[in-house]
mmCIF file of the protein (N, C-alpha, C, O) and its ligand, coordinates in Angstrom:
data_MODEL
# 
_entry.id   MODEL 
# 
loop_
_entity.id 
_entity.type 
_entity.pdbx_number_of_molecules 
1 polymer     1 
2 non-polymer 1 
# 
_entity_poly.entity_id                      1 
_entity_poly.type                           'polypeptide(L)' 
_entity_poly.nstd_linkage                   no 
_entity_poly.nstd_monomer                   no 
_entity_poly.pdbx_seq_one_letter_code       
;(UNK)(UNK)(UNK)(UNK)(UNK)(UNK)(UNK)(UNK)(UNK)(UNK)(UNK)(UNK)(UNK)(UNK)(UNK)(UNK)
(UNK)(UNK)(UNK)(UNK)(UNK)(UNK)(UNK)(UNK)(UNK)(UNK)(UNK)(UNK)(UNK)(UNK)(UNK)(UNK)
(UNK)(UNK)(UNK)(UNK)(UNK)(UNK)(UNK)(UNK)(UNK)(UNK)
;
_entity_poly.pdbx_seq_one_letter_code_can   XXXXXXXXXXXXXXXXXXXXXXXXXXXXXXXXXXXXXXXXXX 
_entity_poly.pdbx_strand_id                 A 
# 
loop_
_entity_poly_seq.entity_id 
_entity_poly_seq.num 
_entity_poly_seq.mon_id 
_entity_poly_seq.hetero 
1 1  UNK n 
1 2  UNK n 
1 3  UNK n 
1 4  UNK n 
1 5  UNK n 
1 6  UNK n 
1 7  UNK n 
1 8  UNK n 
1 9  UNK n 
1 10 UNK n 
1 11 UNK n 
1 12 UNK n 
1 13 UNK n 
1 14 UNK n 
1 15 UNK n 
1 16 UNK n 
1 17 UNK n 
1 18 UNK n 
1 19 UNK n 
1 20 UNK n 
1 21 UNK n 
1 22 UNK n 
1 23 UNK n 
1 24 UNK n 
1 25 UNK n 
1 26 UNK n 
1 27 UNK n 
1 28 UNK n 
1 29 UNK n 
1 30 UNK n 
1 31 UNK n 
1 32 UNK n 
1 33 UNK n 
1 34 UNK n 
1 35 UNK n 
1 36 UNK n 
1 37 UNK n 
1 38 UNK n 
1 39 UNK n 
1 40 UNK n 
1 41 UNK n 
1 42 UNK n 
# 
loop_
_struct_asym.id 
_struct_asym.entity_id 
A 1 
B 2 
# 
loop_
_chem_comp.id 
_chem_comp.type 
_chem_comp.mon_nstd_flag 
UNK 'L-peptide linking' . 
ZN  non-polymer         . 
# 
_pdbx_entity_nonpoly.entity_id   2 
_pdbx_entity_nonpoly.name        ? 
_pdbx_entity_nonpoly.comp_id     ZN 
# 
_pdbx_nonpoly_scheme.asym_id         B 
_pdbx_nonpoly_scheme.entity_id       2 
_pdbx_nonpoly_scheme.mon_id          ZN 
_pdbx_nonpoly_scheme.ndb_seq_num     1 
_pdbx_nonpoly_scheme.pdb_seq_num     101 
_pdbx_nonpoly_scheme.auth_seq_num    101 
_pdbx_nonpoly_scheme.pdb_mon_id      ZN 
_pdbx_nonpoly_scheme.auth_mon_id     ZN 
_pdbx_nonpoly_scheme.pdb_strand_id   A 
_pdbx_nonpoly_scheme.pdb_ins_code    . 
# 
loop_
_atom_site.group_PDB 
_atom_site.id 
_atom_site.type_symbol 
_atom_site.label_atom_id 
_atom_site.label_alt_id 
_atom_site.label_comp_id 
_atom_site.label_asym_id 
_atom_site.label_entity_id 
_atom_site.label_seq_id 
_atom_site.pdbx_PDB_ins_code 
_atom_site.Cartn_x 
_atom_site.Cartn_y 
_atom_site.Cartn_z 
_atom_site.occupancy 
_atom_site.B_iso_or_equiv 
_atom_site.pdbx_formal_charge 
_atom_site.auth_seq_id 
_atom_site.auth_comp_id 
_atom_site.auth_asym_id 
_atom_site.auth_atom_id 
_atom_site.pdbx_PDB_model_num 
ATOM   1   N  N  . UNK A 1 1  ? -34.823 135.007 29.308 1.00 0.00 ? 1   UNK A N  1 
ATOM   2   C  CA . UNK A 1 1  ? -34.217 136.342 29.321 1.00 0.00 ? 1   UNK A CA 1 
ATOM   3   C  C  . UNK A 1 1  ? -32.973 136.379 28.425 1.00 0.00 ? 1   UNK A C  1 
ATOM   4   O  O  . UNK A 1 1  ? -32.045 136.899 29.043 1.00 0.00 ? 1   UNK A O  1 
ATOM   5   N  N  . UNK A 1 2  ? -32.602 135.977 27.084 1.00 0.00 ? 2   UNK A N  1 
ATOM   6   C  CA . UNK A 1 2  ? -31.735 135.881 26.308 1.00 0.00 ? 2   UNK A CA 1 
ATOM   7   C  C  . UNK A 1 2  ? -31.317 137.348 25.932 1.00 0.00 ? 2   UNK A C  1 
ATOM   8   O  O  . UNK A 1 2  ? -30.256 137.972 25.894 1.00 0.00 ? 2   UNK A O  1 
ATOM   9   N  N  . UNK A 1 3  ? -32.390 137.562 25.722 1.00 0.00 ? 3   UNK A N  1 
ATOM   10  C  CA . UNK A 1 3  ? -32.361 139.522 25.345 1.00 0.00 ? 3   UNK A CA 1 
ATOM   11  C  C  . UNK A 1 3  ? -31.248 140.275 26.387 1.00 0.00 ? 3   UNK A C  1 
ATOM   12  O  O  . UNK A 1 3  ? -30.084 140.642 26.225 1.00 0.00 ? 3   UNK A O  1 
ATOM   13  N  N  . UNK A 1 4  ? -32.273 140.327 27.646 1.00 0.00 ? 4   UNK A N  1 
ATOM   14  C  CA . UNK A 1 4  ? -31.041 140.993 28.688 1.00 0.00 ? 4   UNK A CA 1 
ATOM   15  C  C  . UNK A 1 4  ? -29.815 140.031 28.810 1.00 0.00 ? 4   UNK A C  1 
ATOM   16  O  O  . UNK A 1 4  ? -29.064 140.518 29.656 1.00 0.00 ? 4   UNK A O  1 
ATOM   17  N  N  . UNK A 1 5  ? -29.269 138.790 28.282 1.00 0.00 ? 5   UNK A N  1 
ATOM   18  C  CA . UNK A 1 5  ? -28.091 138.397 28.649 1.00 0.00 ? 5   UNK A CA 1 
ATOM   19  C  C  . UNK A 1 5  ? -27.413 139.116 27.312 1.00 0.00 ? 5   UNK A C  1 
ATOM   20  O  O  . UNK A 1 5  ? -26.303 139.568 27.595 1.00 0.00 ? 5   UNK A O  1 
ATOM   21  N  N  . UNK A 1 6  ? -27.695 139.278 26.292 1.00 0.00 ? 6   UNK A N  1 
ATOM   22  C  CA . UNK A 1 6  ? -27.353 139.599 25.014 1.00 0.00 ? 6   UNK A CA 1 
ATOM   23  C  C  . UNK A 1 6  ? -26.754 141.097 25.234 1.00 0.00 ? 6   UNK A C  1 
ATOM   24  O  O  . UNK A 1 6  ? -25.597 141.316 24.873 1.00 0.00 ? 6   UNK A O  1 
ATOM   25  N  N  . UNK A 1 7  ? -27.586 142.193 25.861 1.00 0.00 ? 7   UNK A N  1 
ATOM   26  C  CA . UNK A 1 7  ? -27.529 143.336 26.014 1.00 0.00 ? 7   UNK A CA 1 
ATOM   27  C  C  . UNK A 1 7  ? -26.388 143.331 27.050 1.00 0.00 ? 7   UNK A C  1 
ATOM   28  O  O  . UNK A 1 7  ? -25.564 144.207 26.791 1.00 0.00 ? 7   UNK A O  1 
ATOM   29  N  N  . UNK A 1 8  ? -26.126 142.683 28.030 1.00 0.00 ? 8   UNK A N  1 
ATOM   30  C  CA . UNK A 1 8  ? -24.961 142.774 29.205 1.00 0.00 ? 8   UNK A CA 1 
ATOM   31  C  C  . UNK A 1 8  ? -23.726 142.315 28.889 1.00 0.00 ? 8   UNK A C  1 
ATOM   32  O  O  . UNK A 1 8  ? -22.739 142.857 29.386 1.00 0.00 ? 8   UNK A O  1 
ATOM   33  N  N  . UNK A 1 9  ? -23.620 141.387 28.129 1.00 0.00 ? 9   UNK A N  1 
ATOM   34  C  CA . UNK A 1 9  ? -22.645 141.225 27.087 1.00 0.00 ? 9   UNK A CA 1 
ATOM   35  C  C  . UNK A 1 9  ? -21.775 142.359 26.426 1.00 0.00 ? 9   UNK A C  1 
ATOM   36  O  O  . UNK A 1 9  ? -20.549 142.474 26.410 1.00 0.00 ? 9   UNK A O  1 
ATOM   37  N  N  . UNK A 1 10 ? -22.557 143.004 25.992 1.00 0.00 ? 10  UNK A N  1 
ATOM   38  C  CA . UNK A 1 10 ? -22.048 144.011 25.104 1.00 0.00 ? 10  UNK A CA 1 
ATOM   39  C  C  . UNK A 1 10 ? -21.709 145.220 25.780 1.00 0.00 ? 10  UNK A C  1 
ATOM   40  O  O  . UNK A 1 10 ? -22.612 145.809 26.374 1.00 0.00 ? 10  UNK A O  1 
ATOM   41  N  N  . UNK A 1 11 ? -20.138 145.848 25.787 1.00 0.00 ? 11  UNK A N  1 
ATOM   42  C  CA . UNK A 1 11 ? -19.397 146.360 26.564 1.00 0.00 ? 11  UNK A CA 1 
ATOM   43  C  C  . UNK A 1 11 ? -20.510 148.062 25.800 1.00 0.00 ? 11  UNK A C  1 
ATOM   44  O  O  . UNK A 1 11 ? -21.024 148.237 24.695 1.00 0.00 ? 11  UNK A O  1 
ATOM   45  N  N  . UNK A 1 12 ? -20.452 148.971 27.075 1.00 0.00 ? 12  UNK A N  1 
ATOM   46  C  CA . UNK A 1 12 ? -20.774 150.175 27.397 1.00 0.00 ? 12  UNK A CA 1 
ATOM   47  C  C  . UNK A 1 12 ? -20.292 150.860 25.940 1.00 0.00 ? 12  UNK A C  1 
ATOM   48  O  O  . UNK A 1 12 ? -19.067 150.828 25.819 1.00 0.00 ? 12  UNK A O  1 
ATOM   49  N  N  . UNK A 1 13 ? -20.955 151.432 24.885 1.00 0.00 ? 13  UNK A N  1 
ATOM   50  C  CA . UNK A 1 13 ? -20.698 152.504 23.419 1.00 0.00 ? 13  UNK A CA 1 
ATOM   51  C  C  . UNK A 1 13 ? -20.646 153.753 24.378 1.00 0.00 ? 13  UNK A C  1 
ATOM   52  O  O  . UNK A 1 13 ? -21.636 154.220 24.942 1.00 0.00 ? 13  UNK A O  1 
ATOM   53  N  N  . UNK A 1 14 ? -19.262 154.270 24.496 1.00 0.00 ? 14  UNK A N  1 
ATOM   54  C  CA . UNK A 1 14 ? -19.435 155.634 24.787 1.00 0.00 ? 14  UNK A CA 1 
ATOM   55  C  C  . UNK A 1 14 ? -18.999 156.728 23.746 1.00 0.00 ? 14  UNK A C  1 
ATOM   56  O  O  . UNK A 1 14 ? -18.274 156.529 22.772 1.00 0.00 ? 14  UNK A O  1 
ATOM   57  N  N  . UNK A 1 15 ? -19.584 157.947 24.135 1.00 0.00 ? 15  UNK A N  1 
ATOM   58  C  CA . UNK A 1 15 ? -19.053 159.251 23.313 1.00 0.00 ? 15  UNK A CA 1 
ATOM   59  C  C  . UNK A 1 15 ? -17.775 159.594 23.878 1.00 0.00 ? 15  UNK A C  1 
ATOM   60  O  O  . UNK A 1 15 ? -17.457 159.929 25.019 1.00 0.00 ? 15  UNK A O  1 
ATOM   61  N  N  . UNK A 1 16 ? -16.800 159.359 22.315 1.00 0.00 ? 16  UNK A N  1 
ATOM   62  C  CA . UNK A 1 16 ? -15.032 159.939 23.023 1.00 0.00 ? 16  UNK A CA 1 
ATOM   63  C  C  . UNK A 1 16 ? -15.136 161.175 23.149 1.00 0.00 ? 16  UNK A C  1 
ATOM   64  O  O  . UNK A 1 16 ? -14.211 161.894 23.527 1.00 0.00 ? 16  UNK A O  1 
ATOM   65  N  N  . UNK A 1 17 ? -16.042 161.490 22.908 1.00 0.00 ? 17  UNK A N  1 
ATOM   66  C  CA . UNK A 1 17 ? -15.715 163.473 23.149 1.00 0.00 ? 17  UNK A CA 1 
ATOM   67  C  C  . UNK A 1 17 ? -16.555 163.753 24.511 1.00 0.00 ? 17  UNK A C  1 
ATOM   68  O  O  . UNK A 1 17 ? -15.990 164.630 25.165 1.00 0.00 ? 17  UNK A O  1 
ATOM   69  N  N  . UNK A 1 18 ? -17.750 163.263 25.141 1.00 0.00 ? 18  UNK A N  1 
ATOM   70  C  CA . UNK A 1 18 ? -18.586 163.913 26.459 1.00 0.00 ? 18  UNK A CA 1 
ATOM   71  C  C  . UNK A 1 18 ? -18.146 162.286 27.516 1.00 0.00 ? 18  UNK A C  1 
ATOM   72  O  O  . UNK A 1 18 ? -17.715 162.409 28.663 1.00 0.00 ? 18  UNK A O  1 
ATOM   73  N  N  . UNK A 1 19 ? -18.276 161.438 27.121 1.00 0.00 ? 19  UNK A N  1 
ATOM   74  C  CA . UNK A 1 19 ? -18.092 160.153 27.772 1.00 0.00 ? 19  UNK A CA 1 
ATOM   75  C  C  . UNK A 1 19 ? -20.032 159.518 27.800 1.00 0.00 ? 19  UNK A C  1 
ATOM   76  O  O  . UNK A 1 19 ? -20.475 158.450 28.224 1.00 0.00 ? 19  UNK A O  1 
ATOM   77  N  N  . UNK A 1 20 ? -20.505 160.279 27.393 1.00 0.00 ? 20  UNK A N  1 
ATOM   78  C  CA . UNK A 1 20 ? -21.949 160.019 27.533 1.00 0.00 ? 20  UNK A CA 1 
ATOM   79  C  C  . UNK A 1 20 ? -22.289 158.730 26.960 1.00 0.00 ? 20  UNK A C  1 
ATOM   80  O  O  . UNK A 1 20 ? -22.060 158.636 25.754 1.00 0.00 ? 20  UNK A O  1 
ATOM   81  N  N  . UNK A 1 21 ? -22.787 157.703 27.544 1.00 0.00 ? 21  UNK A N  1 
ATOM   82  C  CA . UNK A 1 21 ? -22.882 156.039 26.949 1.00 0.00 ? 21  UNK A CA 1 
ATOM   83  C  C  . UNK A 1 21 ? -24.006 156.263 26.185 1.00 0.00 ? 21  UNK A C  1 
ATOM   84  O  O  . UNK A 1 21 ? -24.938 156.810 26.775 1.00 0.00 ? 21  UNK A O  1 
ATOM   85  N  N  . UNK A 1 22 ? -24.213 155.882 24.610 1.00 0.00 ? 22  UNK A N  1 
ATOM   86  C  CA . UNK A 1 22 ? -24.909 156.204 24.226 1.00 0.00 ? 22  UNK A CA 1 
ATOM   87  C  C  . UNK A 1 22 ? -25.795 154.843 23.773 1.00 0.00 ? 22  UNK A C  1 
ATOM   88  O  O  . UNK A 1 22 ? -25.329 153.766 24.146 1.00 0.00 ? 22  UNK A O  1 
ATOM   89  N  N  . UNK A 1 23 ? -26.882 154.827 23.093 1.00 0.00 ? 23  UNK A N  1 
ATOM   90  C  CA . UNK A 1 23 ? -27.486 153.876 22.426 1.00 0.00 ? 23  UNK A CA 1 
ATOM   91  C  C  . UNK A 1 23 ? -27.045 152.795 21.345 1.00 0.00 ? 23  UNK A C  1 
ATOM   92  O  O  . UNK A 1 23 ? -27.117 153.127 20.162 1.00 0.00 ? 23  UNK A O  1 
ATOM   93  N  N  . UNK A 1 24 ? -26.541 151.380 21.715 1.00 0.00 ? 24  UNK A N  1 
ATOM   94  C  CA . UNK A 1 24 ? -26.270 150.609 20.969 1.00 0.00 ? 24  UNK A CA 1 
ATOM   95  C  C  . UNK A 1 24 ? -26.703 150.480 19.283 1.00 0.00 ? 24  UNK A C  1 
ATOM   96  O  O  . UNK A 1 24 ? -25.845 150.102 18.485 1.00 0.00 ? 24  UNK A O  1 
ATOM   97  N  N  . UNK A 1 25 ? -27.853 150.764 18.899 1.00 0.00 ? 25  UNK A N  1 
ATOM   98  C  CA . UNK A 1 25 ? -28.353 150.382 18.208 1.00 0.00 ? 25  UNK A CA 1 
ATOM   99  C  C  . UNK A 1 25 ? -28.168 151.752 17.119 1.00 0.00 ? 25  UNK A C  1 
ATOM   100 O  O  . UNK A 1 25 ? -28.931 151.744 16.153 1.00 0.00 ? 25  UNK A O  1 
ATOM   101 N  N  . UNK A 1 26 ? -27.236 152.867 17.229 1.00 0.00 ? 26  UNK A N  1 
ATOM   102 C  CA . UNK A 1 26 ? -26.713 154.348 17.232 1.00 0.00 ? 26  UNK A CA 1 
ATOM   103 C  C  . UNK A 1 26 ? -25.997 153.461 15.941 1.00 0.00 ? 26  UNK A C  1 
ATOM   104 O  O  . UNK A 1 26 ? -25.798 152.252 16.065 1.00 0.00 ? 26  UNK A O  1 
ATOM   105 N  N  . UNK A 1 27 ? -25.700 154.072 14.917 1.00 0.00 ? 27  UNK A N  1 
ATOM   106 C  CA . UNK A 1 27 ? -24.737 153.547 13.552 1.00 0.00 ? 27  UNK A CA 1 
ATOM   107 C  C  . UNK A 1 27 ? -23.460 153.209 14.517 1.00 0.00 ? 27  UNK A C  1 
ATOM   108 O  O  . UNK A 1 27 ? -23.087 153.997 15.386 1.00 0.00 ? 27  UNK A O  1 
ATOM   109 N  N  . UNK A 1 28 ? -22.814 151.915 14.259 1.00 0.00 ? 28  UNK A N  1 
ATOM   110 C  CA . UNK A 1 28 ? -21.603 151.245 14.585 1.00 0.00 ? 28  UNK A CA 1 
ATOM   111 C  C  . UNK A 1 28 ? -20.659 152.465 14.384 1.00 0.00 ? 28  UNK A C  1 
ATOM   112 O  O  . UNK A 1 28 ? -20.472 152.937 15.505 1.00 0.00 ? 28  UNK A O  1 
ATOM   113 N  N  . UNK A 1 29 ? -20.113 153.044 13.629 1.00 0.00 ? 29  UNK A N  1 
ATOM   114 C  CA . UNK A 1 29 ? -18.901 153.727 12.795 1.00 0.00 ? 29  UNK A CA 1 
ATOM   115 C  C  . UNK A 1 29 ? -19.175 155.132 13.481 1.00 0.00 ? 29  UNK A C  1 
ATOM   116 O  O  . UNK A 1 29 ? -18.259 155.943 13.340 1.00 0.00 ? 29  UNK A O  1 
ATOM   117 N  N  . UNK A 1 30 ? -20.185 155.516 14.137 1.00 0.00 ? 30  UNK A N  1 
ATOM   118 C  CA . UNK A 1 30 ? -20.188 156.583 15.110 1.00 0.00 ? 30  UNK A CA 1 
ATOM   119 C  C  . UNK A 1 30 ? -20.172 156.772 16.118 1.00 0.00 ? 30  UNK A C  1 
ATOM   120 O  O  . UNK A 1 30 ? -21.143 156.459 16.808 1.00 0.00 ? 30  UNK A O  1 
ATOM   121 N  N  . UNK A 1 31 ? -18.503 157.668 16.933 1.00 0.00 ? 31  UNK A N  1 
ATOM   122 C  CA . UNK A 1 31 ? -17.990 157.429 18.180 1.00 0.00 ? 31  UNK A CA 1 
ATOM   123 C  C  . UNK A 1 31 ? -18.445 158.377 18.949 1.00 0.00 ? 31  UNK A C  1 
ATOM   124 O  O  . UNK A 1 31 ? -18.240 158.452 20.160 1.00 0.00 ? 31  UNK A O  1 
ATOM   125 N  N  . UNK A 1 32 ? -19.259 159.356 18.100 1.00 0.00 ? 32  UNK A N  1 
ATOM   126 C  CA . UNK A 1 32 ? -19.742 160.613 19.300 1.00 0.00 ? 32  UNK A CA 1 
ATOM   127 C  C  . UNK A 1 32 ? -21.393 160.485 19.495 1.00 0.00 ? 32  UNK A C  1 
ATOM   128 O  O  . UNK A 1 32 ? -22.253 159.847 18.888 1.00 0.00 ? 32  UNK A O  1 
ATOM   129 N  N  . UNK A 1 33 ? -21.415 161.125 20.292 1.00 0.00 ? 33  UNK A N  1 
ATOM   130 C  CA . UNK A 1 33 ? -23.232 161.139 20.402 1.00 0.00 ? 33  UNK A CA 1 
ATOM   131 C  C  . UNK A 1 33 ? -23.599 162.456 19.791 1.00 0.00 ? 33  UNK A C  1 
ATOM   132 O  O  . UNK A 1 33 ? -22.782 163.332 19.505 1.00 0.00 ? 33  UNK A O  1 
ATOM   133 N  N  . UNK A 1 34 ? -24.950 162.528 19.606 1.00 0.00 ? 34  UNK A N  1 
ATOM   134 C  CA . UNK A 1 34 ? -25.550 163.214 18.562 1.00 0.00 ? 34  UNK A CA 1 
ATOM   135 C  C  . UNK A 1 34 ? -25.076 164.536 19.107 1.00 0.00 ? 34  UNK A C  1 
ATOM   136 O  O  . UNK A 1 34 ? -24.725 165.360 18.263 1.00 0.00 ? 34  UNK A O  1 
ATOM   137 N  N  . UNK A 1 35 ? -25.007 164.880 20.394 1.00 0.00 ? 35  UNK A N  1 
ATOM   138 C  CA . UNK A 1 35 ? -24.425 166.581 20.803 1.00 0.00 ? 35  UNK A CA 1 
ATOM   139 C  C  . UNK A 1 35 ? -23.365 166.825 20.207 1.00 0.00 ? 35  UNK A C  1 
ATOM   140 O  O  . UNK A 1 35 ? -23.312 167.842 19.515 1.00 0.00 ? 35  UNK A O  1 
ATOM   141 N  N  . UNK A 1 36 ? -22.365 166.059 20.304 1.00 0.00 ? 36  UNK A N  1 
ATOM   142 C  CA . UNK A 1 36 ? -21.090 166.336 20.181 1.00 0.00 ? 36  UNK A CA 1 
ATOM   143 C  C  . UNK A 1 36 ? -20.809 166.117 18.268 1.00 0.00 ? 36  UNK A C  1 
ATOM   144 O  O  . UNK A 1 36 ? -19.789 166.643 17.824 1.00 0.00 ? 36  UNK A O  1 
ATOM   145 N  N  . UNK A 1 37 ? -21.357 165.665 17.679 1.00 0.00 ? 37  UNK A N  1 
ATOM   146 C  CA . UNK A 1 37 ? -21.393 165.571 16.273 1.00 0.00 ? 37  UNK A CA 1 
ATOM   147 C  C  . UNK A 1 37 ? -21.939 166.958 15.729 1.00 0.00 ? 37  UNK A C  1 
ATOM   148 O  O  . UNK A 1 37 ? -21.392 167.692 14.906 1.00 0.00 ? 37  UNK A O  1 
ATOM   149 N  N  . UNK A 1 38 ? -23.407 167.182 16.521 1.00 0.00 ? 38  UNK A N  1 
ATOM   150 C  CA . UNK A 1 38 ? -23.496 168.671 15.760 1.00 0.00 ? 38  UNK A CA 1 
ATOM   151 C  C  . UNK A 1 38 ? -22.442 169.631 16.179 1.00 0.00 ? 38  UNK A C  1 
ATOM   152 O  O  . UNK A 1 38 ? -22.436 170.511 15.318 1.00 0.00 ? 38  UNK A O  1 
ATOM   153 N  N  . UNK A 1 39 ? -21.749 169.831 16.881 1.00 0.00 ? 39  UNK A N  1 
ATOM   154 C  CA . UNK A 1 39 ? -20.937 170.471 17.659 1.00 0.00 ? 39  UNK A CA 1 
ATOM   155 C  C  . UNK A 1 39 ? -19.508 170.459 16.260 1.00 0.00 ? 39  UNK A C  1 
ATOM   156 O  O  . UNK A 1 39 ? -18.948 171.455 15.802 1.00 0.00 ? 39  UNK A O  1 
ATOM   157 N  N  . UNK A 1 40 ? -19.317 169.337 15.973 1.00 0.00 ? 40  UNK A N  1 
ATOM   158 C  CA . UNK A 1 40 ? -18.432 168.909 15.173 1.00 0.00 ? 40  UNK A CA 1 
ATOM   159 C  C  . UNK A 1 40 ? -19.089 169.514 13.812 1.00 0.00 ? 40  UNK A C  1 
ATOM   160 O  O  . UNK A 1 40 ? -18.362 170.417 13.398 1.00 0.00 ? 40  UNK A O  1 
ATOM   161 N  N  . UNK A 1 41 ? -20.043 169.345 13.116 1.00 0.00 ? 41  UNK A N  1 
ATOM   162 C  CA . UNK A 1 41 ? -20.432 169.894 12.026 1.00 0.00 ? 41  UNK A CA 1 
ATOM   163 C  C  . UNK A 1 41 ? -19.989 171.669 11.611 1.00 0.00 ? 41  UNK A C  1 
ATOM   164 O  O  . UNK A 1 41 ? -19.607 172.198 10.567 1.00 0.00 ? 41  UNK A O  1 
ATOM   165 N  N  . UNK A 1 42 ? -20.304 172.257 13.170 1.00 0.00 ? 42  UNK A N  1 
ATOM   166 C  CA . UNK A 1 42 ? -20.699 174.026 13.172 1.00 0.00 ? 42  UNK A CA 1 
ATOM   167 C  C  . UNK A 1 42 ? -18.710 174.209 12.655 1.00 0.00 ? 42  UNK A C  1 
ATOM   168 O  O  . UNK A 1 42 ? -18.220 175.323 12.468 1.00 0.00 ? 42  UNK A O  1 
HETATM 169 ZN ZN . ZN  B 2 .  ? -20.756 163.469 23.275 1.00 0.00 2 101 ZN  A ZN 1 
# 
């Protein structure tokens, strides 16, 4: 089970704008989740 020790390791990616924990694997350099980015675009 290296995988799930690998994954628990790695502290919670949340959105600074909803708090919504989003998907690790989400571009590094992006702190919001996809709602709150289009939100940011308009
Ligand atoms: Zn968000």
């Amino acid at each position: 089970m290296m995988t799930l020790e690998f994954y628990r390791n790695l502290p919670d990616k949340q959105c600074k704008e909803c708090g919504k924990v989003m998907d690790e694997q989400h571009e590094c350099y992006v702190q919001e989740c996809e709602a709150c980015l289009k939100n940011d675009a308009m």
